[in-house]
N, C-alpha and C positions, 0 to 999 in steps of 0.2 A: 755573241754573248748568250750564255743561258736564262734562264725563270729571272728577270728581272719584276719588281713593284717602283710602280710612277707614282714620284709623289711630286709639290710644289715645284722641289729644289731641284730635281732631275730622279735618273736612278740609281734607287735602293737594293743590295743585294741579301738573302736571306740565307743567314745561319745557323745550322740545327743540326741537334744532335739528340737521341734519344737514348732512356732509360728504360727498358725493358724487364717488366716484371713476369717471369715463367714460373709457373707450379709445377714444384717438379712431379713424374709419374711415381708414383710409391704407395707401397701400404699404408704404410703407418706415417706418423712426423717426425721433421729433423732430428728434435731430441728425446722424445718421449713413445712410448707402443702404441698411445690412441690413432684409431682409423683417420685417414686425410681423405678420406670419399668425399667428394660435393655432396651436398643436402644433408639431410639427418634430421631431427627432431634436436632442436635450440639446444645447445648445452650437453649433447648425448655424445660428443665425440672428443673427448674432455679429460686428462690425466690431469692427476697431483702437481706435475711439472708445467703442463700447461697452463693448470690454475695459480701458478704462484705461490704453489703452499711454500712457507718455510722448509729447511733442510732438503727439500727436492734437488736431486743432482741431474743436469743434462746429459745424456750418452747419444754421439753420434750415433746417424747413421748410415751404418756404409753402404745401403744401395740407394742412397741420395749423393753422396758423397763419389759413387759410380757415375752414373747421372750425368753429372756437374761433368767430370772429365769428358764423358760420351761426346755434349756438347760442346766442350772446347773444341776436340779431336776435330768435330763435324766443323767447327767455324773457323778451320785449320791456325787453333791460335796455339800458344805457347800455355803448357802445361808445367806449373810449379812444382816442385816434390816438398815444397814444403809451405804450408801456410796455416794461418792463425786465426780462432774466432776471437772477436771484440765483442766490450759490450758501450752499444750505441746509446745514450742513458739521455728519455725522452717520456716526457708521462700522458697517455690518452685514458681512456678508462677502459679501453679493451684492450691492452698492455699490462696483464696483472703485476708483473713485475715491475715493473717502471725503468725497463730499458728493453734492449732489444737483442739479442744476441746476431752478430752480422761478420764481416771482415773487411777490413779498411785498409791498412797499409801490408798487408799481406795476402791476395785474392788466390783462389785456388786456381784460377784462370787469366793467365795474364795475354797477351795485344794478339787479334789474329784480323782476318778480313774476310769481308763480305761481298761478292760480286752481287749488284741489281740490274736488271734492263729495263730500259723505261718504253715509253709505248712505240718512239721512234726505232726502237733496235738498238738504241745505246747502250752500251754495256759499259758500269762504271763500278768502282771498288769505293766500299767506305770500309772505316777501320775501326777494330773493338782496341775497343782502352782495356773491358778486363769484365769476369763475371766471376762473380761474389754469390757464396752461399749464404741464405739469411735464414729467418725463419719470419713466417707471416704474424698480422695481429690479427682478433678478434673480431666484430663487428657491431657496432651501435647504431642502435635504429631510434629514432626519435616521434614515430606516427604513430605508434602502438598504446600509448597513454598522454591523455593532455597533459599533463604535468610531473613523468616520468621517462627518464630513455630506458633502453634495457639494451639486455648487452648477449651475445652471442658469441659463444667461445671456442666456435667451434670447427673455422681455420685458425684460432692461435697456433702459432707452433708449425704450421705446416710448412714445409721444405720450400722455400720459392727459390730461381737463378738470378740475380739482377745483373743481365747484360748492358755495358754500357760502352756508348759509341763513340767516336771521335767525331768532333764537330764537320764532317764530311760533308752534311745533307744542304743542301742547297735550292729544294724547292719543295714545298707539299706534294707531287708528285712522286720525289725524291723520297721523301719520310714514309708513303703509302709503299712505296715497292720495297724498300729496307725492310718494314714489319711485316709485310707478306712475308717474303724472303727468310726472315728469321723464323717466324711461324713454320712455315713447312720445312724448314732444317729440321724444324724439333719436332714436328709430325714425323717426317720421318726415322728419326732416329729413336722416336717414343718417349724421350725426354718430357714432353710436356704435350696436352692434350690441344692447346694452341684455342680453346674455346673462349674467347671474352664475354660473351654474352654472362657465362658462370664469373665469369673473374676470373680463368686461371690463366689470364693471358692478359696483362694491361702496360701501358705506355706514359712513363712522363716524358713531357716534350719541353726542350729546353731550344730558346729562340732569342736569337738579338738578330739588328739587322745592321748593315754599315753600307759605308757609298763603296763603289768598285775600288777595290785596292788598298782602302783601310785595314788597321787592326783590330780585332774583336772590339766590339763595344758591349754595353752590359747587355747580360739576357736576365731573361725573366723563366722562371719553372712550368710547366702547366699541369698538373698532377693530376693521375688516375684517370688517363682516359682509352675507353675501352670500346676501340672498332677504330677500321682504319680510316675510313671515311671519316669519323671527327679527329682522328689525331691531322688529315689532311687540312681539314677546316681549321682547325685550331691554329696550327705552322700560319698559314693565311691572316687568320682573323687575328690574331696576336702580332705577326710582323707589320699589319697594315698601323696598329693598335701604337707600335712604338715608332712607325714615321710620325704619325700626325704630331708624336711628342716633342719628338726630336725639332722635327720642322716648327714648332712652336716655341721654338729655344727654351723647351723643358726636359728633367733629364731624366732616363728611365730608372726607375729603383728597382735593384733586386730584390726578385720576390716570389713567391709562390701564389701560384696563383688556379684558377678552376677553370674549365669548357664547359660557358650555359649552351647546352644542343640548342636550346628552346630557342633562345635570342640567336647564336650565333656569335658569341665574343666572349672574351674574358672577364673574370671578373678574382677581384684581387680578393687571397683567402688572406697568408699571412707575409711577414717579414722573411727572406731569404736564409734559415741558418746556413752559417759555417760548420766546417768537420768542429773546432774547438768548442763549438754551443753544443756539441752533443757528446762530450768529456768522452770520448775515444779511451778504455784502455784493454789491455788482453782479460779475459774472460776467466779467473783464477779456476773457475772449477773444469777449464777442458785444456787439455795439453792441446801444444802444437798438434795440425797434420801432417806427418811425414808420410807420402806417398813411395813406394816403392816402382822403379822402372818395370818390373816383370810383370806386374798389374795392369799399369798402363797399357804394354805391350798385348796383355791379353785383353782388355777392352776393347780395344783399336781394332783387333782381330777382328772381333764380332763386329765390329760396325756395319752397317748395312748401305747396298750403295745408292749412293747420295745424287741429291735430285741433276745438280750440275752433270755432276758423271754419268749418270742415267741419260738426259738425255740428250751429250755429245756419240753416247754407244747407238740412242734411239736412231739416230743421222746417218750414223757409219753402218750400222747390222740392218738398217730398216727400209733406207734411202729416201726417210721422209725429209721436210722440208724443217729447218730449226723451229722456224713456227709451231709446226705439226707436236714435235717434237715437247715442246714449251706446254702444250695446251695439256698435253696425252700423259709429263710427268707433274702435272700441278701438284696432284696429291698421290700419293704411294699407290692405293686400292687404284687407281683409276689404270696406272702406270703397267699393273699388273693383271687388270682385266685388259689390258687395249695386247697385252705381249702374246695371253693364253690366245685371243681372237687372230693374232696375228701370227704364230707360231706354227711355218711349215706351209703359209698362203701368202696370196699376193700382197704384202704387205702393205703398199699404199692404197691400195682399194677397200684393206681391212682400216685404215686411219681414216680414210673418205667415210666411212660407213659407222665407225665410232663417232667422231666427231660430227657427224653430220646427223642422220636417222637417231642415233640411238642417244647423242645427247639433246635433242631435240625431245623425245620420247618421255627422255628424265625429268626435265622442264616441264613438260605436262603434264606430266602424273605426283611428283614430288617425291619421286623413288628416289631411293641410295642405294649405292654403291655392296651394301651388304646385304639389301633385298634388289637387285637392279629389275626393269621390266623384260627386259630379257636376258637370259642369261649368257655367256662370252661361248659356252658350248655351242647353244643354240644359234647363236649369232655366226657363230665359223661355219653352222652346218650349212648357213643363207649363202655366206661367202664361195661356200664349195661348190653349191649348185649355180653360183653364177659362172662360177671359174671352168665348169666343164661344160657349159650350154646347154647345160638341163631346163633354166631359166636367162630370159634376159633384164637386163636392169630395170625396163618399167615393171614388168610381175614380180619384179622382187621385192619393191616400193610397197605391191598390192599384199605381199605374202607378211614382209615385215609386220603391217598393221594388223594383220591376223593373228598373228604371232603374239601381237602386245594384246589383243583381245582374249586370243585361248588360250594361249601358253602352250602349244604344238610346237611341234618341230618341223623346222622347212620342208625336211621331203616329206612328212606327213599330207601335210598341207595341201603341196604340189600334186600328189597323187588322188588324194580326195577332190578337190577340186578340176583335175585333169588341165593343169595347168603349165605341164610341160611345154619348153620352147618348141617351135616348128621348124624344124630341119629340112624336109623334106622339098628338094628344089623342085620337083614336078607339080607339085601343091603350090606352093610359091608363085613358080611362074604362070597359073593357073589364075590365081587369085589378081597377080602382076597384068596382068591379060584381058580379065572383067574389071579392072578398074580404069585400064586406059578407053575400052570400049562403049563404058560408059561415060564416057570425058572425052570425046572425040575432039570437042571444038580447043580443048586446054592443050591437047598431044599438037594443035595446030599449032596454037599460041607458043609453047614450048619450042617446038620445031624453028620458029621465026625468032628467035631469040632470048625469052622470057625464060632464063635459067631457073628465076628463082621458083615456078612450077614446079621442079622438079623436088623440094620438100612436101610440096602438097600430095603428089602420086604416092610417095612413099606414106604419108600419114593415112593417106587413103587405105593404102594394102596393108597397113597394120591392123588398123581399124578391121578391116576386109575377115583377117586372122586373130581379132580380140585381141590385137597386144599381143599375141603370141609366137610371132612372127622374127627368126633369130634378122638381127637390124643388119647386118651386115650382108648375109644372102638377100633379105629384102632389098637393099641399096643396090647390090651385084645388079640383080633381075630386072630393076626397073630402068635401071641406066642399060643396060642392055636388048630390053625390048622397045624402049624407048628411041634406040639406036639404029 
């Protein structure tokens, strides 16, 4: 059995499913010209339409409307050619309008699915119900005057995707690699910037729990929460939250409800609406979207390739290991530095040396990817001179960290420093020669059985050669004069 919760009665199995709020990449907003940039100055990024004024008419728009499809395509779901905006009719005070423009019974993106793997290696499929183009609301802030909110207008209107899932998800480990998963679909496709720290990437998390082999019982909402790490807490702290109920022969009410980070549990906002508490009807002032197949077809062209396929290709072209593979296409940039470092060299020595030296490097320093501490040139150039025994791996250790200090270049380095490997077997066996001589009583020891000596002779004649000493001649020599 999978991710089971132990409560009195025995166990509980957890079921969830998630709503997926994306901003989409765009200039401007779904229905109006003002800019959809994060930040701004309160109030500066603001049209007529977005404000509510009277007579203001919505006009799509179609590279959100592109977007939208991009991501279907990516989330290999079923693309509508024809669907319809609603108005979702709900009043906040950052809602100038007093509804919502959305799509309910007509999504521009209807069921596709999602491959996740979890930490074991499991690879499991959960299923998209459907992603709906909406437009965002406003923002109210309440800390800014004791006895006034104010209000910030300046994501209304802005193009969001609301992905939603089929109740697949089966454990908070299960909801944490689902939202990864969708995040870098959309990273890579450019869809959506995938940052929640900003909001443009957030998660309602919908949970109920039952005994093994039950049918759905009620769930409860958890709304707006942003990072994966509390939508994992949340899945947890909310399924624990409706055993205790159950098991207390009380019953769980739908509801909408919050994630205190602080405490760690739920705490209930409001009553659950239904679609009909939110008088669902077509939106009079925008026609149907009738998409055109040719469109489509030329979206999908451009699509770029996608992380799964990336890196089944990483495995087959590279001969790295699916893990390797997994680590190197997390995110697009990385994907594409690790190809340039590896392009036309030992491939898996170039993966050892990405993942290993150079994201270790990252870690330390807090570089990215678009300023990195060394660059994928310079890094191949390290690679080369290992590859032809110009250096061996420990002076490459010493050149890398020089590298991240001056910003040189590997032979630069090597040749200032006079760092090149030692080839020369006459030297070698010279150097192989003063260190047994100096170790006479160890060459006994060795001789009478003490194999494992024979690491230390070698450590000695590197030593002997500063590390410079190619390891393999060195090995050759010592076993051989030793002999």
């Amino acid at each position: 059995m999978g991710y089971v919760l132990e409560g009195k009665s025995g166990n509980w199995e957890v079921v969830c499913g998630l709503e997926i709020h994306a901003q989409v990449i765009s200039e401007s907003k779904l229905f109006s010209g003002a800019r959809a940039a994060y930040g701004g100055a309160p109030n500066s990024q603001v049209s007529f339409v977005d404000a509510g004024f009277p007579g203001m008419l919505p006009v799509i728009n179609r590279e959100c409307v592109a977007q939208a499809v991009r991501t279907g395509l990516g989330l290999a779901a079923q693309i509508n050619l024809f669907s319809r905006f609603d108005r979702k009719n709900y009043f906040y005070a950052d809602l100038p309008n007093g509804y919502q423009i959305s799509q309910f019974a007509h999504p521009i993106v209807g069921t596709g699915t999602v491959e996740i793997e979890l930490q074991d290696g499991t690879l499991k499929n959960i299923g998209i119900t459907r992603l709906h183009l909406e437009q965002d609301a406003g923002k109210s802030m309440h800390e800014q005057h004791p006895g006034k909110s104010v209000i910030d207008l300046n994501r209304a209107g802005v193009a969001l995707m609301e992905i939603v899932s089929e109740p697949d998800i089966r454990s908070p480990e299960e909801a944490g690699a689902y939202l990864r998963k969708i995040r870098q679909i959309l990273r890579y496709l450019g869809t959506c910037d995938g940052n929640m720290e900003e909001g443009s990437m957030r998660a309602d998390v919908n949970v109920s729990v039952r005994k093994p082999g039950e049918d759905f019982r009620t769930r409860c909402e958890i709304k707006n929460v942003n990072s994966v790490r509390f939508v994992m807490h949340a899945v947890e702290a909310e399924a624990l939250r409706q055993i205790a109920l159950w098991e207390a022969g009380e019953e769980v009410r739908q509801e909408t409800r919050l994630y205190d980070q602080a405490r760690g549990e739920t705490r209930s906002m409001r009553s659950k609406e239904d679609a009909h508490d939110y008088r669902y009807f077509p939106d009079p002032d925008l026609l149907p979207l009738v998409l055109a197949e040719d469109d489509i077809a030329q979206w999908k062209s451009k699509l770029p390739e996608l992380p799964d396929a990336k890196r089944r290709r990483f495995c087959a072209e590279y001969g790295i290991s699916f893990y390797d593979a997994g680590v190197l296409t997390a995110e697009q940039a990385m994907a594409d530095f690790y190809e340039t470092v590896a392009r036309g060299r030992d491939a898996r020595l170039a993966a050892s040396w990405v993942t290993g030296d150079f994201f270790a490097a990252m870690n330390r320093s807090g570089a990215t990817l678009e300023n990195p501490p060394v660059s994928a040139a310079h890094l191949g150039g390290l690679l080369d001179l290992i590859s032809d025994a110009t250096i061996n791996g420990r002076i490459a250790k010493d050149v890398f960290e020089e590298m991240l200090e001056s910003g040189k270049a590997a032979d630069a380095i090597v040749a200032t420093k006079g760092l090149r490997q030692v080839t020369d077997t006459s030297a070698i066996d010279a150097a192989v020669a003063s260190v047994l001589a100096l170790n006479a009583d160890k060459v006994t020891e060795y001789k009478s059985g003490k194999d494992k000596l024979f690491g230390f002779f070698v450590g000695q004649v590197m030593k002997a050669l500063a590390g410079k000493g190619n390891p393999a001649l060195v090995n050759e020599a010592v076993k051989r004069l030793l002999g």
